[in-house]
N, CA, C and O atoms as CSV, one atom per row, in Angstrom:
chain,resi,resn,atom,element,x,y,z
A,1,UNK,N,N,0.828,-1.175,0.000
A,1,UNK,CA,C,0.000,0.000,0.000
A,1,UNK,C,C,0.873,1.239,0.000
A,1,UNK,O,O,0.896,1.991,0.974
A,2,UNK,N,N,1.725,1.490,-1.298
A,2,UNK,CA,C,2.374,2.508,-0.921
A,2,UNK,C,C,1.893,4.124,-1.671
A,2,UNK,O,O,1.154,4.741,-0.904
A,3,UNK,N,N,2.054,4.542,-2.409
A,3,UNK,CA,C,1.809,6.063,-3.106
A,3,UNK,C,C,1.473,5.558,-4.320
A,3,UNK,O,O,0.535,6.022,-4.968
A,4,UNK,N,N,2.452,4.238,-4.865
A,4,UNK,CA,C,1.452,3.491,-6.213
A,4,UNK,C,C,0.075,3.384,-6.554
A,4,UNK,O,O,-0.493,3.503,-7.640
A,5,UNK,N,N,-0.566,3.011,-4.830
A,5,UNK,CA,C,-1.869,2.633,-5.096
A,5,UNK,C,C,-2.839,4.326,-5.735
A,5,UNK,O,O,-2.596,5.395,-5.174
A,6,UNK,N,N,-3.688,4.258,-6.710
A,6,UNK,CA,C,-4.445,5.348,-6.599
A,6,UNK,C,C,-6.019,5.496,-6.228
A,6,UNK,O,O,-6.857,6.264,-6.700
A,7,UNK,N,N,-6.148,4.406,-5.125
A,7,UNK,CA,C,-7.451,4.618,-4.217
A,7,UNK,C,C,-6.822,5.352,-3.316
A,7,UNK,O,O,-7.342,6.466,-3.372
A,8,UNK,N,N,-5.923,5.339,-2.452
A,8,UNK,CA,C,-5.296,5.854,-1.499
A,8,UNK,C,C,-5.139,7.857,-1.603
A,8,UNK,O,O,-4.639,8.607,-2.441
A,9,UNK,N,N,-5.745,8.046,-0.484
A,9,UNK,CA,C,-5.142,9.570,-0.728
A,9,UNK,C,C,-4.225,9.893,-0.162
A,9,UNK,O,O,-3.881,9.329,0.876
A,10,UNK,N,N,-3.384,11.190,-0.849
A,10,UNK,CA,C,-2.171,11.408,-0.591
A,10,UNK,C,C,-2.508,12.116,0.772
A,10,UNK,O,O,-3.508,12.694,1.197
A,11,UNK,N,N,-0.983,11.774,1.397
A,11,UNK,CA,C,-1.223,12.022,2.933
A,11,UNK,C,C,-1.090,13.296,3.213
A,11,UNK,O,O,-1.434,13.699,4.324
A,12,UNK,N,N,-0.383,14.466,1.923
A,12,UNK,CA,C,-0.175,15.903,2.342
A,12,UNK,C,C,-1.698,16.763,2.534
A,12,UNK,O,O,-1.766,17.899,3.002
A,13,UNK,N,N,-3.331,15.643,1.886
A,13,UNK,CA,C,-4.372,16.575,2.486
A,13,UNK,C,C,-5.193,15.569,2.993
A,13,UNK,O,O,-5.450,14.417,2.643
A,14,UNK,N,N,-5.605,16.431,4.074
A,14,UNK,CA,C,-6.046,15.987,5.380
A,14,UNK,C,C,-7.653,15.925,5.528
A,14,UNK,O,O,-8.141,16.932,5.016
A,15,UNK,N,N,-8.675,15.018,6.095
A,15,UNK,CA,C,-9.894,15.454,6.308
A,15,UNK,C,C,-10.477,16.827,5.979
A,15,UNK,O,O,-11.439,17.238,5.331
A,16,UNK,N,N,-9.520,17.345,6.678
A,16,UNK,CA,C,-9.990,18.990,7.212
A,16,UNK,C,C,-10.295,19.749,5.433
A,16,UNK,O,O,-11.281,20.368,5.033
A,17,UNK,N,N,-9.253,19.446,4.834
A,17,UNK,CA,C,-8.834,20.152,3.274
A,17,UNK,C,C,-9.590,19.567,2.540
A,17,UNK,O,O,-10.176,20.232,1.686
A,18,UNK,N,N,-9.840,18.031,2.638
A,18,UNK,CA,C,-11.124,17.226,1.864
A,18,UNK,C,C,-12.638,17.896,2.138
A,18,UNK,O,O,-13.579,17.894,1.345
A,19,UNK,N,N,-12.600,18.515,3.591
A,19,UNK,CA,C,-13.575,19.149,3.993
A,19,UNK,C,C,-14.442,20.430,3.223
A,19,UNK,O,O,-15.585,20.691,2.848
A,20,UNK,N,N,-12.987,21.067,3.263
A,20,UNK,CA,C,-12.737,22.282,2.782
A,20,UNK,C,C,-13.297,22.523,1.220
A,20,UNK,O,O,-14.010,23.420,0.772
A,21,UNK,N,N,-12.759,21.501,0.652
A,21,UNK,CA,C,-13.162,21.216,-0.952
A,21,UNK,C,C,-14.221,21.071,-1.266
A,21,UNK,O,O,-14.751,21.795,-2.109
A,22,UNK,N,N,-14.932,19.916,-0.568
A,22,UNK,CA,C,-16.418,19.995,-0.918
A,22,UNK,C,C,-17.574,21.067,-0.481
A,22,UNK,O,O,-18.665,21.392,-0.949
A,23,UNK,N,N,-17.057,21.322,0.263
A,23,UNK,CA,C,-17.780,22.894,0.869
A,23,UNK,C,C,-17.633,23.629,-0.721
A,23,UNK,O,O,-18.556,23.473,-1.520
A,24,UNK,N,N,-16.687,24.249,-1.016
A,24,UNK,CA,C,-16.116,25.045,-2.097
A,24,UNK,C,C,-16.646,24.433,-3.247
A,24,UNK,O,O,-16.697,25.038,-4.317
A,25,UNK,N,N,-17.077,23.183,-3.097
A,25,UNK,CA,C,-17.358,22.624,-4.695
A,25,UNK,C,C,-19.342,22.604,-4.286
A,25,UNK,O,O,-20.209,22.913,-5.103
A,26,UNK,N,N,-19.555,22.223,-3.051
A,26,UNK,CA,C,-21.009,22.692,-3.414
A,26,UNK,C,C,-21.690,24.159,-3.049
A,26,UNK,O,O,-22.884,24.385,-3.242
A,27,UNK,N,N,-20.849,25.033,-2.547
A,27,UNK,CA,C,-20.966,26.313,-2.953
A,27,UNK,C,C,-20.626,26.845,-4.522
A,27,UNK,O,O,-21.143,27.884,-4.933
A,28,UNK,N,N,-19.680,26.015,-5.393
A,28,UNK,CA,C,-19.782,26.631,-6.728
A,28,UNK,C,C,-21.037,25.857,-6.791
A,28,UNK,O,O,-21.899,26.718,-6.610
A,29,UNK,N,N,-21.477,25.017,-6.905
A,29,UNK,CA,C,-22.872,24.344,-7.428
A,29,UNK,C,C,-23.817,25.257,-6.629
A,29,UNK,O,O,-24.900,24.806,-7.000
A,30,UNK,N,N,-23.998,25.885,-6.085
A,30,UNK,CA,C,-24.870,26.430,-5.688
A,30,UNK,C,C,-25.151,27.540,-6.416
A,30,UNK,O,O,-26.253,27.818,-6.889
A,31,UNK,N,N,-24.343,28.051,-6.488
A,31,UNK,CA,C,-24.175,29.501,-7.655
A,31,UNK,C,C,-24.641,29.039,-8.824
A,31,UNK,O,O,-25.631,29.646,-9.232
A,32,UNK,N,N,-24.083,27.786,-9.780
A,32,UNK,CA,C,-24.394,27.643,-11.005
A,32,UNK,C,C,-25.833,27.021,-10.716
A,32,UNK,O,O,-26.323,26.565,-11.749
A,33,UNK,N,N,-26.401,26.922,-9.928
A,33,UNK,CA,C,-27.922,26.262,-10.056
A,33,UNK,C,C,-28.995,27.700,-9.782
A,33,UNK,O,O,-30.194,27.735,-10.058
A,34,UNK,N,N,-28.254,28.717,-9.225
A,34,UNK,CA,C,-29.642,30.020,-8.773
A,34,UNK,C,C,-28.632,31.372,-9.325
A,34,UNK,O,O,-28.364,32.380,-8.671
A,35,UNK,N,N,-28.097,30.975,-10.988
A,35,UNK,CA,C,-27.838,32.504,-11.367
A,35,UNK,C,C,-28.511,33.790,-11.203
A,35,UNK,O,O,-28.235,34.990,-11.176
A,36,UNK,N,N,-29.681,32.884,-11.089
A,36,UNK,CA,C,-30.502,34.256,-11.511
A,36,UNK,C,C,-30.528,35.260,-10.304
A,36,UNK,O,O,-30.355,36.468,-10.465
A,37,UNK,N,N,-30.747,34.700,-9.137
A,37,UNK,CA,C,-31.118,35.235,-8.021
A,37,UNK,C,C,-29.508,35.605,-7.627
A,37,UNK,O,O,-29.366,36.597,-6.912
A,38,UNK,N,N,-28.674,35.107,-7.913
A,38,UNK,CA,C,-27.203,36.370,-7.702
A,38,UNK,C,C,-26.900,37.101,-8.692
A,38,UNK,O,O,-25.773,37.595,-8.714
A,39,UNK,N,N,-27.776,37.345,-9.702
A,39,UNK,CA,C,-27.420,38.392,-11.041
A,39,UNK,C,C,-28.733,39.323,-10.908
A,39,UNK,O,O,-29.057,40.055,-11.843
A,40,UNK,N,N,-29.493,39.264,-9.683
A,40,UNK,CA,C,-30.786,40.288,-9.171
A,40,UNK,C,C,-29.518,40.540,-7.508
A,40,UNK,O,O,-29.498,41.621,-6.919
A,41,UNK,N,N,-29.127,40.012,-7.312
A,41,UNK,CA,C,-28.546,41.003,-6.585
A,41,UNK,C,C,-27.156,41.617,-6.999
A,41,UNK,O,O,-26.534,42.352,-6.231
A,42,UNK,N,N,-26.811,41.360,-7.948
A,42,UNK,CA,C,-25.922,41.920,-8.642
A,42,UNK,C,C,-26.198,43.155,-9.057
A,42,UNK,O,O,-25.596,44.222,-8.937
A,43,UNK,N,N,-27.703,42.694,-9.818
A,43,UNK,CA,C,-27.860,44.487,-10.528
A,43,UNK,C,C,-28.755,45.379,-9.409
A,43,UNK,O,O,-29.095,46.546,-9.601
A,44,UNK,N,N,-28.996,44.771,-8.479
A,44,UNK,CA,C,-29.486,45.377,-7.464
A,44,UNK,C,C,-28.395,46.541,-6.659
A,44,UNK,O,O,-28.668,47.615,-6.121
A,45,UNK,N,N,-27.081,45.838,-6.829
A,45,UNK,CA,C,-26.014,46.345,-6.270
A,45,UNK,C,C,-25.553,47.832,-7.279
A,45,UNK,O,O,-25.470,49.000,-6.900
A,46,UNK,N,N,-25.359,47.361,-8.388
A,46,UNK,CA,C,-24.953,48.330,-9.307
A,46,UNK,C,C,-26.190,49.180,-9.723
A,46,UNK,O,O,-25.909,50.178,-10.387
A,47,UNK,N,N,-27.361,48.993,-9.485
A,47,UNK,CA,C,-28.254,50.336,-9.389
A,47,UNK,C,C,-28.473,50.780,-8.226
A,47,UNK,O,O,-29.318,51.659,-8.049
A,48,UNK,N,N,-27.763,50.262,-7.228
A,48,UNK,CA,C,-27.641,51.309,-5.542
A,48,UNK,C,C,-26.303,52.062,-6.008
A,48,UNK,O,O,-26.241,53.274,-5.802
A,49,UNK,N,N,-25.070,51.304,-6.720
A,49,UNK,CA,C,-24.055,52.193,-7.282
A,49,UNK,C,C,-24.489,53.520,-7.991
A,49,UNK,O,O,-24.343,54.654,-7.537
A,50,UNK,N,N,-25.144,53.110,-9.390
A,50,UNK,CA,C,-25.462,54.401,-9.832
A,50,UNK,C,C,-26.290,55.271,-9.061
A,50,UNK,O,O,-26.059,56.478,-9.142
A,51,UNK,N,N,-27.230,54.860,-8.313
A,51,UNK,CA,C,-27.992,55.792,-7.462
A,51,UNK,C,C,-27.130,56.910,-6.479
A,51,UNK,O,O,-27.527,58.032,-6.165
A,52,UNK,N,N,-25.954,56.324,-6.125
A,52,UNK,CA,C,-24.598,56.528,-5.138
A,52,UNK,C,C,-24.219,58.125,-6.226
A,52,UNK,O,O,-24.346,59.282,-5.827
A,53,UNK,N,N,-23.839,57.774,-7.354
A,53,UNK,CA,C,-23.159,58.493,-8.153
A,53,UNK,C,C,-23.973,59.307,-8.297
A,53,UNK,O,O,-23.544,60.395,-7.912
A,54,UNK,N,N,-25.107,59.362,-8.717
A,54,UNK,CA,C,-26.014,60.391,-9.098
A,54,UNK,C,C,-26.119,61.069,-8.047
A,54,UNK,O,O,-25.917,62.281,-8.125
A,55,UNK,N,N,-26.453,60.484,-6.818
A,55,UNK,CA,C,-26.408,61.697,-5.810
A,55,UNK,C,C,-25.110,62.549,-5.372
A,55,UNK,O,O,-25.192,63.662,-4.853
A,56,UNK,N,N,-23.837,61.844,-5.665
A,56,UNK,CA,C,-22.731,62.675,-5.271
A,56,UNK,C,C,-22.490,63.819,-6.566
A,56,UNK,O,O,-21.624,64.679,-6.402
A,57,UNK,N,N,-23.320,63.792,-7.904
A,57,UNK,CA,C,-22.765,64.390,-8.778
A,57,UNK,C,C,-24.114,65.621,-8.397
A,57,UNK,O,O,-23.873,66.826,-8.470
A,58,UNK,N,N,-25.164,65.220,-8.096
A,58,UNK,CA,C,-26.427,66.292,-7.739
A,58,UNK,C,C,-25.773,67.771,-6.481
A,58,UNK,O,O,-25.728,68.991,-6.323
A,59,UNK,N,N,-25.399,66.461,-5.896
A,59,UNK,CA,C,-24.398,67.016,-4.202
A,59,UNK,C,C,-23.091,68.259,-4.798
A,59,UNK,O,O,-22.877,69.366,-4.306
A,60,UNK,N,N,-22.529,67.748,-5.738
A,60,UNK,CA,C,-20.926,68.195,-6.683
A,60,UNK,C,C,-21.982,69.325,-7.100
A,60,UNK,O,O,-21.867,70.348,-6.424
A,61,UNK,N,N,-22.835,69.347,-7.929
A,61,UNK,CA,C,-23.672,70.341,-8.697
A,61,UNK,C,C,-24.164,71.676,-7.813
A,61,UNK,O,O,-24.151,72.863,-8.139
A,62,UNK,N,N,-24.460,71.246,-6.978
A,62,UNK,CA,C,-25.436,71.723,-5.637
A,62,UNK,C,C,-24.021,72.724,-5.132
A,62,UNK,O,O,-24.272,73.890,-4.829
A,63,UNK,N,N,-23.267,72.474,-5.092
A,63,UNK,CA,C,-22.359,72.770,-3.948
A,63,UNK,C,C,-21.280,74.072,-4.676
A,63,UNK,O,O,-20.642,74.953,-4.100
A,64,UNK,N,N,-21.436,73.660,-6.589
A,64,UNK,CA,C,-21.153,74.350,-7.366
A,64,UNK,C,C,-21.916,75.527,-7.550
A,64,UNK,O,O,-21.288,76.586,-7.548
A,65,UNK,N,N,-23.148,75.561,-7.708
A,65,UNK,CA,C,-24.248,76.650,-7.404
A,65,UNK,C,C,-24.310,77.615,-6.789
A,65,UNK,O,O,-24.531,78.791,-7.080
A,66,UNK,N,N,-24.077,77.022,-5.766
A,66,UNK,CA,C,-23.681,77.926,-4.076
A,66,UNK,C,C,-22.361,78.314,-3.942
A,66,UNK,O,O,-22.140,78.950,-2.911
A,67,UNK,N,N,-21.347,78.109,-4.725
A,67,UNK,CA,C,-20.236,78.684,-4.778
A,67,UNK,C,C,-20.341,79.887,-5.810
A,67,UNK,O,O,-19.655,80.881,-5.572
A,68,UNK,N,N,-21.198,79.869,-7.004
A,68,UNK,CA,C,-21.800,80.862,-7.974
A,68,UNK,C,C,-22.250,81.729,-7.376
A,68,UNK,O,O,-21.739,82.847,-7.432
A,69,UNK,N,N,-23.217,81.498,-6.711
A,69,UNK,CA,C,-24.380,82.485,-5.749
A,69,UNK,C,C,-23.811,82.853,-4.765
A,69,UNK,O,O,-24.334,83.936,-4.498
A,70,UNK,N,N,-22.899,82.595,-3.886
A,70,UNK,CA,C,-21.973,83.243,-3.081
A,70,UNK,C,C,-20.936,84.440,-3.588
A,70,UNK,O,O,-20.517,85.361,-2.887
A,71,UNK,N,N,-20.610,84.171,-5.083
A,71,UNK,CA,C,-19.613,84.704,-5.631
A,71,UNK,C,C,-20.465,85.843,-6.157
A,71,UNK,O,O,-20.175,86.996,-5.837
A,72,UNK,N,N,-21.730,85.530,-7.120
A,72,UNK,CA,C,-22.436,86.788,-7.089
A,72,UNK,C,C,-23.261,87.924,-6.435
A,72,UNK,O,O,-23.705,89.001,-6.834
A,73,UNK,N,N,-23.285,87.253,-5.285
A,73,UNK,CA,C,-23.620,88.101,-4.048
A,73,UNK,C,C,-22.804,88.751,-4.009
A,73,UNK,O,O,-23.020,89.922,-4.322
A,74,UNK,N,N,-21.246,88.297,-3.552
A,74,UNK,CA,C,-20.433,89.573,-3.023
A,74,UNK,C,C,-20.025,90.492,-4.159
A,74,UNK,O,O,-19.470,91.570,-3.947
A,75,UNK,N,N,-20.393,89.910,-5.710
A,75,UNK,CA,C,-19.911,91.294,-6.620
A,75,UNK,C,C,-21.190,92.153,-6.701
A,75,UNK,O,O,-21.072,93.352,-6.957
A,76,UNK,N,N,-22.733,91.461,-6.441
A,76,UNK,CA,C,-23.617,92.547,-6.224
A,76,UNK,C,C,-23.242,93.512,-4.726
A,76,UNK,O,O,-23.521,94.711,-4.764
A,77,UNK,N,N,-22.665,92.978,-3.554
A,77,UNK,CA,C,-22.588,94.182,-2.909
A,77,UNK,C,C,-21.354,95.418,-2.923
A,77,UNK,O,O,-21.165,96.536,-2.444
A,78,UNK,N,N,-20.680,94.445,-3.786
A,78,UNK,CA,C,-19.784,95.276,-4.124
A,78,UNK,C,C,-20.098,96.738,-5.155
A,78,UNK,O,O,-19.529,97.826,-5.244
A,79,UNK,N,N,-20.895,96.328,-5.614
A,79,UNK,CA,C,-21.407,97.327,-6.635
A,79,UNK,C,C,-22.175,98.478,-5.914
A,79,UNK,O,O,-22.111,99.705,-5.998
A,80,UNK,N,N,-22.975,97.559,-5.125
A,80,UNK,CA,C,-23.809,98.870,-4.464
A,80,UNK,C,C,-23.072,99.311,-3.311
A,80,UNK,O,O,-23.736,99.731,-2.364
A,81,UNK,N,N,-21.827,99.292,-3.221
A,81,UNK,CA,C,-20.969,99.863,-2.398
A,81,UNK,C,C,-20.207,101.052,-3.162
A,81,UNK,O,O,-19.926,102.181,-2.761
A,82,UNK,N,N,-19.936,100.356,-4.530
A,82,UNK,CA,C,-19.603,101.696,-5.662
A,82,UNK,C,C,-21.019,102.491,-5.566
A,82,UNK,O,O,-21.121,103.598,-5.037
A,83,UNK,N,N,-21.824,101.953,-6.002
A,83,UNK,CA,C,-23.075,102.700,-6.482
A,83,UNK,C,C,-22.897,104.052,-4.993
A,83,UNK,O,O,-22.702,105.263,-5.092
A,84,UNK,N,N,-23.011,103.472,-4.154
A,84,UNK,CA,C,-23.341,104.450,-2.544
A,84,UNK,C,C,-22.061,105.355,-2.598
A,84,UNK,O,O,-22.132,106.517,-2.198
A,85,UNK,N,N,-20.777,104.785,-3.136
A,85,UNK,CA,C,-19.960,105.839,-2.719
A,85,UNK,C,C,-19.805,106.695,-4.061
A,85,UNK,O,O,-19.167,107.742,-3.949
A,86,UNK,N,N,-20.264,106.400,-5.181
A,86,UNK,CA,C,-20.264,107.428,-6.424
A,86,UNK,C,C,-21.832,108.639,-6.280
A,86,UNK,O,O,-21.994,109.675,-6.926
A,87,UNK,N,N,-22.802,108.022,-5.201
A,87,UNK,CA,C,-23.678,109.344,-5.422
A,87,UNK,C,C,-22.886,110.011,-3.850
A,87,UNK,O,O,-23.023,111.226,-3.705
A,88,UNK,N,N,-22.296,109.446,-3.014
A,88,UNK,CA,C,-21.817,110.541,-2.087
A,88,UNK,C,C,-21.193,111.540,-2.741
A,88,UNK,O,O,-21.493,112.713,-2.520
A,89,UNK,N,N,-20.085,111.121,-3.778
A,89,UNK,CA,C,-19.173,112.048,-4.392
A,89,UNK,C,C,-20.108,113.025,-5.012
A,89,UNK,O,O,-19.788,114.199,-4.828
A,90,UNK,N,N,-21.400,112.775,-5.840
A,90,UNK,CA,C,-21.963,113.401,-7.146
A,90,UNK,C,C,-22.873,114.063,-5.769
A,90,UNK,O,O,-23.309,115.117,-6.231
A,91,UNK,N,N,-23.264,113.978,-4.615
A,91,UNK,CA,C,-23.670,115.380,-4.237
A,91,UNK,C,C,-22.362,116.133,-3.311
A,91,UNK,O,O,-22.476,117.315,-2.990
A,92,UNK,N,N,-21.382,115.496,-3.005
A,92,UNK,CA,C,-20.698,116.654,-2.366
A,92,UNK,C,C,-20.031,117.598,-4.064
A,92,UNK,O,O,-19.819,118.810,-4.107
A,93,UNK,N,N,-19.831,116.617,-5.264
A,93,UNK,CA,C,-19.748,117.891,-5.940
A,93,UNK,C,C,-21.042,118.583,-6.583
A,93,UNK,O,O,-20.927,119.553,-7.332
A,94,UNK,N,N,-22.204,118.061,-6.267
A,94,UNK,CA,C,-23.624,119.354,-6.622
A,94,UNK,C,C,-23.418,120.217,-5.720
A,94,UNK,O,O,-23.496,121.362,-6.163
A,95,UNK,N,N,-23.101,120.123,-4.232
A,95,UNK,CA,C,-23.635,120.750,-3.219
A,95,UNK,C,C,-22.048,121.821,-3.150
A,95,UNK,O,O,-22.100,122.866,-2.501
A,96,UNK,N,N,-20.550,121.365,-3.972
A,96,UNK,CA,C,-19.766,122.511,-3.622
A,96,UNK,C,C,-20.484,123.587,-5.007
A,96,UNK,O,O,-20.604,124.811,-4.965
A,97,UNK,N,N,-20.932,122.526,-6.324
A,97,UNK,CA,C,-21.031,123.806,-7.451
A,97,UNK,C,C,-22.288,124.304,-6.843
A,97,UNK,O,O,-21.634,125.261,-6.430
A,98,UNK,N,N,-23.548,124.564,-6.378
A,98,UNK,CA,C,-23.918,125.092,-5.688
A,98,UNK,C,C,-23.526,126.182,-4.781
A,98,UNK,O,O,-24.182,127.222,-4.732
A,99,UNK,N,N,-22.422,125.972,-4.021
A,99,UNK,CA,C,-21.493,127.252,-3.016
A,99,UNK,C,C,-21.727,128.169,-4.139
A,99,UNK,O,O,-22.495,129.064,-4.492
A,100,UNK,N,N,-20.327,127.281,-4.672
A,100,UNK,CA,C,-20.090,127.984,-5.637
A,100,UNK,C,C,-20.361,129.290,-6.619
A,100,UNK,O,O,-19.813,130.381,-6.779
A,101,UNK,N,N,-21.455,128.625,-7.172
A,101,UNK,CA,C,-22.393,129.401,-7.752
A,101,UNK,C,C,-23.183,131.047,-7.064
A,101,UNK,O,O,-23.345,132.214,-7.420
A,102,UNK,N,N,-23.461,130.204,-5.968
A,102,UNK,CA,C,-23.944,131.130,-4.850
A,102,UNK,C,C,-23.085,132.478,-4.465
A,102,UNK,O,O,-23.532,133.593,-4.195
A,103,UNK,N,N,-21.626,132.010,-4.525
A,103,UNK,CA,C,-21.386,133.211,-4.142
A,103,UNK,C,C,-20.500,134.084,-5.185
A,103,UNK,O,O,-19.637,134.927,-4.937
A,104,UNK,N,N,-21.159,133.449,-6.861
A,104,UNK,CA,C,-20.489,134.171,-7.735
A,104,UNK,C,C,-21.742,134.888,-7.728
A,104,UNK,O,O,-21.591,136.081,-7.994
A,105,UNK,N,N,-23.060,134.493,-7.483
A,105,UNK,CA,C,-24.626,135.397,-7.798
A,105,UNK,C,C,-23.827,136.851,-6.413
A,105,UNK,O,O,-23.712,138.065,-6.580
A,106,UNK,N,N,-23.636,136.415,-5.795
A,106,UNK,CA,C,-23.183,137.329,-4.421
A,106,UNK,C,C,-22.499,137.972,-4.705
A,106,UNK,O,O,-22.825,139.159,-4.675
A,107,UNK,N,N,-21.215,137.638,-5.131
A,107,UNK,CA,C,-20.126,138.464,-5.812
A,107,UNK,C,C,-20.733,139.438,-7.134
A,107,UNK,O,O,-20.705,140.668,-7.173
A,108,UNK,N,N,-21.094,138.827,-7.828
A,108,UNK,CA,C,-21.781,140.108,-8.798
A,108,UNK,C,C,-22.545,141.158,-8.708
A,108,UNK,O,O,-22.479,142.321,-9.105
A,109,UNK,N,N,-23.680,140.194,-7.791
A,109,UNK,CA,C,-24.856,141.070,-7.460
A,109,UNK,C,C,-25.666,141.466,-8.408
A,109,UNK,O,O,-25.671,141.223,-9.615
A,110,UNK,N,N,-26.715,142.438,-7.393
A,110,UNK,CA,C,-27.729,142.927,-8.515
A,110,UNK,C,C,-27.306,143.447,-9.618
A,110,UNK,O,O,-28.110,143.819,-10.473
């Protein structure tokens, strides 16, 4: 009964690894008998993926928006910060040509 014989199993695998194998061989049989029902959770998986993506690109979009609308806010107040300080200027110069004026009518006179 030595390594010739080939009923005999070789002694490098053990119960445990014979164990091991058939586990592994009727778990592949298990798969090839219910494709269907691991190719529904397959695409079950990859339309929670795309669902994933779509919301991080809505989120990316969203977040882009508000960086727009932040940015045009501060050039609208910027403007009406020009706007406020260009009519201060346009009445302190109505109100000097006014003096002005005033006291060339004065200076001439009747």
């Amino acid at each position: 009964m030595g390594p010739e014989s080939g009923s005999q199993q070789p002694q490098a695998l053990t119960p445990r690894v014979f164990l091991q194998v058939e586990l592994k061989s009727q778990e592949a049989q298990s798969l090839q008998q219910h494709p269907d029902y691991y190719l529904g959770h397959l695409q079950q998986y990859v339309a929670t993926c795309q669902e994933q993506v779509a919301a991080y690109q809505q989120l990316t979009s969203e977040e882009s928006l508000h960086s727009q609308l932040l940015q045009q806010t501060q050039l609208m107040n910027q403007l009406h910060q020009q706007e406020a300080r260009g009519k201060a200027i346009a009445d302190l110069a109505r109100q000097k040509l006014q003096e002005t004026q005033g006291r060339e009518l004065l200076r001439l006179g009747p």
